[in-house]
matplotlib code that plots the C-alpha trace (Angstrom):
import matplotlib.pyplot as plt

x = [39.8, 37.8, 35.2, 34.7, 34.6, 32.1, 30.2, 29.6, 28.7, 25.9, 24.7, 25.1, 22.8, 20.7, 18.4, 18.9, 18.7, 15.7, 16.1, 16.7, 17.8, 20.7, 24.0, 25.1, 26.5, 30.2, 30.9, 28.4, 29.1, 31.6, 34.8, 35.0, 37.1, 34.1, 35.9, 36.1, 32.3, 31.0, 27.4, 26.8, 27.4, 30.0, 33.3, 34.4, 34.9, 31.2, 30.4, 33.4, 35.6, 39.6, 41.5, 43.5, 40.5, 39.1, 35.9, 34.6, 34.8, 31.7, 29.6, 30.9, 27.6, 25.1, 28.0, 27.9, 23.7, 23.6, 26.5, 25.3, 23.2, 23.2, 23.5, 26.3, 28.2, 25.6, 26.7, 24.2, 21.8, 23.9, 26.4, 22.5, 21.3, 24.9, 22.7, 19.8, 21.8, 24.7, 23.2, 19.5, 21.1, 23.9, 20.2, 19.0, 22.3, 23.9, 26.9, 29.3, 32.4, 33.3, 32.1, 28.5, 28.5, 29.0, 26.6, 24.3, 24.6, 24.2, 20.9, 19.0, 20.0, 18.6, 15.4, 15.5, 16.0, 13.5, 10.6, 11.4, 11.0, 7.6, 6.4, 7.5, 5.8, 2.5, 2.5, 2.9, 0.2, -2.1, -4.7, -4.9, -8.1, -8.8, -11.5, -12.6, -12.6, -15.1, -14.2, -16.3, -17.6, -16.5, -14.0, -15.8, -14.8, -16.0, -16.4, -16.8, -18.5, -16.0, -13.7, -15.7, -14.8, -18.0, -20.9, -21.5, -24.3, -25.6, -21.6, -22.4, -22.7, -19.3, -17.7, -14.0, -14.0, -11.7, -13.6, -11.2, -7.3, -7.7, -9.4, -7.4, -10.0, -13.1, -16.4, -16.5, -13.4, -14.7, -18.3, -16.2, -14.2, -17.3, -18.8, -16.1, -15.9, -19.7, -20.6, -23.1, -24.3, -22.1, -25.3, -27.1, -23.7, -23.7, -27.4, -28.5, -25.5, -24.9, -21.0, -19.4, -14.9, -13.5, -10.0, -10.1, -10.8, -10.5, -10.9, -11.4, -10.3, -11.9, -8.4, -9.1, -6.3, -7.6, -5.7, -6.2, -5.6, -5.5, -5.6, -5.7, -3.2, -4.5, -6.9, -5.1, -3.7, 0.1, 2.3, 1.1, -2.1, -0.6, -1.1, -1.3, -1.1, 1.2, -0.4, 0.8, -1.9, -2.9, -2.1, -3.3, -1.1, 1.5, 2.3, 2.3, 1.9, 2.1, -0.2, -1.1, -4.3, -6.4, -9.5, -12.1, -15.2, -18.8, -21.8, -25.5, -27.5, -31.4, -32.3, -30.8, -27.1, -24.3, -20.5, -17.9, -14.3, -10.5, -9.5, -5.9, -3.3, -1.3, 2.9, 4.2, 7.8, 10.7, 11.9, 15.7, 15.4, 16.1, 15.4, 12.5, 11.7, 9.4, 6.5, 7.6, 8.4, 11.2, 14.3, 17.1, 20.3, 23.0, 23.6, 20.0, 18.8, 18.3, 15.2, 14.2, 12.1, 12.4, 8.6, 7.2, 4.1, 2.0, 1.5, -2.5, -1.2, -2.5, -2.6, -5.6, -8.9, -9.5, -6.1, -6.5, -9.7, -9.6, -8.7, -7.5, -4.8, -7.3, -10.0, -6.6, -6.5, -10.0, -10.3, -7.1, -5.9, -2.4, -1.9, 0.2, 2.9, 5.6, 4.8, 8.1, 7.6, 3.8, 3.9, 5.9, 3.9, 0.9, 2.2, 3.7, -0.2, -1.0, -1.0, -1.8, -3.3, -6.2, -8.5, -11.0, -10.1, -11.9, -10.6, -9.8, -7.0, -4.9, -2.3, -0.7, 0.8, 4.6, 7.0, 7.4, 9.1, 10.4, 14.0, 15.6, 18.6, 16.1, 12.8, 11.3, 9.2, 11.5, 10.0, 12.0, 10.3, 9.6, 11.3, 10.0]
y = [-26.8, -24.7, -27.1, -27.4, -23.6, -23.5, -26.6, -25.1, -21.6, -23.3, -25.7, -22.4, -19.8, -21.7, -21.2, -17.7, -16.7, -18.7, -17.3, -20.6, -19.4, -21.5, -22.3, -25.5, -27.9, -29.3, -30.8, -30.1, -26.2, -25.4, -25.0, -28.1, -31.5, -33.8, -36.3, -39.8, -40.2, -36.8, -36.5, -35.0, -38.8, -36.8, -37.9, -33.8, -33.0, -31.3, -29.6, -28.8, -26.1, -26.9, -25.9, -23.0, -20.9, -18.0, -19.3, -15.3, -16.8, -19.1, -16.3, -13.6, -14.7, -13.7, -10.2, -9.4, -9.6, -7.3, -5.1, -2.0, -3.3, -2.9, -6.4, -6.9, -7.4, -9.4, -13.6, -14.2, -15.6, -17.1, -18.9, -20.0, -21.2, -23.9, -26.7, -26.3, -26.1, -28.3, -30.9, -31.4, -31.3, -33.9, -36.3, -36.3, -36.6, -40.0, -40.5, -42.7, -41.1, -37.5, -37.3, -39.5, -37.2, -33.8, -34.3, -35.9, -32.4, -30.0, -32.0, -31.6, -27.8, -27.5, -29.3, -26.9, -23.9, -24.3, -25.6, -22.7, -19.9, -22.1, -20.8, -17.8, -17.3, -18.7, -16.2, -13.3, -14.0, -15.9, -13.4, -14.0, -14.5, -11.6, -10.7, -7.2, -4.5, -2.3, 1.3, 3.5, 6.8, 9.0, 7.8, 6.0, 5.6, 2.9, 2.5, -0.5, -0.8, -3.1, 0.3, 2.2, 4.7, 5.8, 7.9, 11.2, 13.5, 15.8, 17.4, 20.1, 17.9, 16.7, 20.1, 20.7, 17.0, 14.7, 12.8, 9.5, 8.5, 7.7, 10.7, 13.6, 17.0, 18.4, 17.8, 21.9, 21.6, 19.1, 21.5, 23.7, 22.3, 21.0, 23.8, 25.8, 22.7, 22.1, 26.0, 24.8, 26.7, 26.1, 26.1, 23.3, 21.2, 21.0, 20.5, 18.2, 16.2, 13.1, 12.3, 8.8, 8.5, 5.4, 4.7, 3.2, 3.8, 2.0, 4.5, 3.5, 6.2, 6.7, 5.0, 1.9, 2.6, 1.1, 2.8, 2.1, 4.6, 4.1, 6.4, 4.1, 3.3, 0.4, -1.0, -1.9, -5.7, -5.6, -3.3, -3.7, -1.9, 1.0, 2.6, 6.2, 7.6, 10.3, 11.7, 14.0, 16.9, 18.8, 22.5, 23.4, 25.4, 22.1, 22.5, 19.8, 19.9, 17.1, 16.1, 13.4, 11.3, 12.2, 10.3, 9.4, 11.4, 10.6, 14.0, 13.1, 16.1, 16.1, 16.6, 13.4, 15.1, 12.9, 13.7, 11.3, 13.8, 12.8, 14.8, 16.0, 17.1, 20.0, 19.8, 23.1, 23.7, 23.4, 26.8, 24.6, 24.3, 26.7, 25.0, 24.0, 21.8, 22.5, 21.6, 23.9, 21.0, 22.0, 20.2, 19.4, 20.5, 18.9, 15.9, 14.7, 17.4, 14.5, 12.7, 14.4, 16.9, 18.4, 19.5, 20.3, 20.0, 23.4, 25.7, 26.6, 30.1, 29.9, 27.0, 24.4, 25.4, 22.0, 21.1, 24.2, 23.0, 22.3, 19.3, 18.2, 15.2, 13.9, 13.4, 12.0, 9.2, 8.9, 8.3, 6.7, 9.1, 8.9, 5.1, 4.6, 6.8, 5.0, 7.0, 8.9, 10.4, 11.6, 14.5, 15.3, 14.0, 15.8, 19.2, 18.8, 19.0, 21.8, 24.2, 21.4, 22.7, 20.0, 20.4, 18.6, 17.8, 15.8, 12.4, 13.9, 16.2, 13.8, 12.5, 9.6, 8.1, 9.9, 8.3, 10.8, 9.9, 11.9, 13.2, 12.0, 14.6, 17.9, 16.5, 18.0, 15.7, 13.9, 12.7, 10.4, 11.0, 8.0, 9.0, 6.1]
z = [-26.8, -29.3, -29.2, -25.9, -25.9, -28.5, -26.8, -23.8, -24.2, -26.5, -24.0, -21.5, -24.1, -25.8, -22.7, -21.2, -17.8, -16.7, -13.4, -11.4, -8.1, -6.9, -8.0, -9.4, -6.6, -6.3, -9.6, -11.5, -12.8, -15.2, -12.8, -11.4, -13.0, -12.4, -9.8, -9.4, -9.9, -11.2, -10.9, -14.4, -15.9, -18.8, -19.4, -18.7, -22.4, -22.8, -19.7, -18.1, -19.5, -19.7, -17.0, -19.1, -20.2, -18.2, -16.5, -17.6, -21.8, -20.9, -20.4, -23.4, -25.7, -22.9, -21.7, -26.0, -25.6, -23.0, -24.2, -22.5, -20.7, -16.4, -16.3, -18.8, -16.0, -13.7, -13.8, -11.3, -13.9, -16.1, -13.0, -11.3, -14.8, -15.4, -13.6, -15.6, -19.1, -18.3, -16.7, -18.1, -22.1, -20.1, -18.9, -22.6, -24.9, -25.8, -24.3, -26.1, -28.2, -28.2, -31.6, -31.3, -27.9, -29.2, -32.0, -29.7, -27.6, -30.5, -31.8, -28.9, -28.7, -31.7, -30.9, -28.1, -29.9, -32.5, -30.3, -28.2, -31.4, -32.2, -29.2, -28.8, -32.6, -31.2, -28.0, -29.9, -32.3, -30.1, -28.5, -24.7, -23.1, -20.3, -17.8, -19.4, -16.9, -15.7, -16.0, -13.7, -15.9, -12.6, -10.3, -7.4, -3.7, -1.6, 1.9, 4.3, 7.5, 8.8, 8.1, 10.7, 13.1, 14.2, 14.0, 14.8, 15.1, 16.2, 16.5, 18.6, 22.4, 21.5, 21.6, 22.0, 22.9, 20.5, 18.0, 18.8, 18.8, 14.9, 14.1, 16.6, 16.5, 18.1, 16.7, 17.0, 14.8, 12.5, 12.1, 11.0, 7.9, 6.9, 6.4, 4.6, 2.4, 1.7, 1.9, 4.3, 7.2, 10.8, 12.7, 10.2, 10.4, 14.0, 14.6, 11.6, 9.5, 10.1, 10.4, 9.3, 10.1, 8.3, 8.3, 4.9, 1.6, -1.6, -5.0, -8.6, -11.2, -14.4, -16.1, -14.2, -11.4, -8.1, -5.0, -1.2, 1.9, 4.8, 8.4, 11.1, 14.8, 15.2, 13.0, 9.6, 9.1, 9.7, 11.3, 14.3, 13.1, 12.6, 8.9, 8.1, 4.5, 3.2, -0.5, -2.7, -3.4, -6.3, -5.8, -9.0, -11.7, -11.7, -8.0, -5.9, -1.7, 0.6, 3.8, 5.9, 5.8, 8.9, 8.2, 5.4, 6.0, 4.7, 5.6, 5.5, 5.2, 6.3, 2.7, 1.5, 0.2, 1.2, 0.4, 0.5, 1.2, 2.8, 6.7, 6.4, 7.7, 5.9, 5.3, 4.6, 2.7, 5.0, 6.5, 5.8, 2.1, -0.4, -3.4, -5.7, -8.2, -11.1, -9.2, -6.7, -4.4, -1.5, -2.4, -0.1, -0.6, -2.9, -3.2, -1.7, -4.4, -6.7, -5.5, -2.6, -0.5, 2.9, 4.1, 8.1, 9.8, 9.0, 11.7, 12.0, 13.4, 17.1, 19.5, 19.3, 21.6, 22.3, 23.6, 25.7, 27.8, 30.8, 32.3, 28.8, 30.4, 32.1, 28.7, 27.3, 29.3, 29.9, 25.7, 25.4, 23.4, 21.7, 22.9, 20.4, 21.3, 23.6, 27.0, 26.7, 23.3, 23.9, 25.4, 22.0, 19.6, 21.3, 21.6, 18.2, 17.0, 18.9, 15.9, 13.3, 10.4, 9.1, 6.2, 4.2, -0.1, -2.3, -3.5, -7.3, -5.3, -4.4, -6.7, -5.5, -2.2, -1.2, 0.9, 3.8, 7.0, 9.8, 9.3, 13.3, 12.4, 12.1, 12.9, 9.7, 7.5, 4.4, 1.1, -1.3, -5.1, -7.4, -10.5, -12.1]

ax = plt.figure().add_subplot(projection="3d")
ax.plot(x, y, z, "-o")
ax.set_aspect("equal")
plt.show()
């Protein structure tokens, strides 16, 4: 019985975890008693444990390995992996007497064994070959036609009119955040720059990280088109804030100046939580404390001119404007941007992409935190 002990958990280790992802079939794992024509070709004394040892002793090498380890417990692998072990070292052994059998068995583990440290050896010294990387001096962001919104210019025609349903503010609103962003004059923005909206953008940082946003209802690949970014932004001083992609903006000046900046929409802390992280994140209360933040849509401080205008419903449908929104949640969605806040960053103030969804118990905007 020691043998077979020893016999098996070596046939069951010698190869570890190789991840195959089914279990072995009737009478041919480690449980059963073989049958009248068991399909492993063994006479039972190899591969199958006896019938008074706990099935849980085949797998102690593999639980002593991983002693304190989360998978210590985990016989997924090593249950999944019988087939493999069992059965291919029983397709390669002679089978005569236990004895020619057994030492059959524990010859080709050790062919096994060793060929298996011989490569290992070789991988770690052998240098692989790899595609060098190009690493952009200044972080670069490039945008497609196919990611078009539109052009726009001259902005002042358009008025408190809605750019589009992608891209939900006036062109006197847009004039306007361009030039506190720029520093260039109102009057010039709205007479002479040129205006491009994508709803994509693809950025390659200095450190070779390549990240893609996206701002769209209806234009990105899955998800019934439907895509719109949640980022982290740099507050500066180690805080951290939190907004919404609006759109990817690229201004044209007369004198041959183009900038290339991100539309967004603001997330202020959430008047429900009281605590802060060091980043002076709003946590939730305990025990969501943990990993996550409770933010809300900021208020601008008055009520939007453009959704004031008159016969505003009407441009609505007209530009088929919140399509999107199942018809018995728009009139919420749209007055819940009536006092939106929107801005315009550069691409260097945003940190990463959050996970943000809308809280259905208090409406408020909930952010789970990688903490890996």
């Amino acid at each position: 019985m020691t043998s077979d002990i020893w016999l098996h958990n070596h046939a069951c280790s010698h190869v570890c975890n190789r991840g195959y992802n089914n279990h072995a079939e009737p009478e041919t794992d480690s449980d059963g008693d073989g049958g009248s024509d068991p399909k492993l070709r063994g006479r039972g004394h190899i591969e199958l444990s006896g019938k008074g040892i706990p099935h849980g002793i085949l797998h102690f090498p593999l639980q002593l390995l991983l002693a304190g380890h989360i998978y210590m417990h985990d016989t997924c692998a090593p249950e999944a992996s019988h087939r493999f072990n069992i059965k291919t070292a029983m397709d390669r052994v002679r089978k005569t007497t236990e004895s020619e059998t057994s030492i059959s068995l524990i010859d080709w583990g050790f062919r096994v064994r060793t060929w298996s440290k011989v490569i290992d050896a070789v991988e770690i010294h052998d240098t692989p070959v790899t595609r060098r990387r190009k690493v952009p001096s200044s972080m670069t962001v490039q945008l497609t036609d196919c990611n078009l919104l539109g052009t726009f210019s001259p902005l002042r025609p358009g008025g408190d009119n809605l750019l589009c349903n992608d891209t939900r503010i006036s062109f006197t609103e847009l004039g306007t955040l361009i030039a506190d962003y720029t520093g260039w004059d109102v009057d010039t923005v709205m007479d002479d720059v040129e205006v491009r909206l994508y709803c994509s953008a693809r950025v390659l940082h200095t450190s070779g990280e390549r990240r893609t946003y996206w701002a769209t209802e209806s234009r990105y690949h899955y998800a019934e088109g439907c895509r719109r970014d949640m980022v982290e932004i740099d507050l500066g001083g180690g805080n951290i804030g939190a907004a919404q992609i609006t759109s990817f903006i690229e201004m044209s000046a007369g004198n041959g100046v183009t900038k290339k900046a991100v539309i967004i929409r603001w997330m202020s802390k959430s008047s429900l939580s009281t605590l802060r992280d060091d980043n002076d994140r709003p946590l939730c209360d305990f025990p969501l404390s943990f990993n996550h933040c409770l933010w809300e849509w900021s208020d601008a401080g008055r009520r939007r001119h453009s959704f004031r205008v008159r016969g505003f419903r009407n441009r609505c449908v007209r530009q088929n404007l919140w399509c999107h929104v199942h018809q018995d949640d728009r009139q919420r969605v749209i007055d819940s941007e009536i006092r939106s806040r929107y801005d315009i960053i550069g691409y260097e103030s945003i940190k990463r992409h959050a996970n943000i969804h809308e809280d259905p118990s208090t409406r408020h905007m909930l952010q789970t935190l990688q903490m890996f």
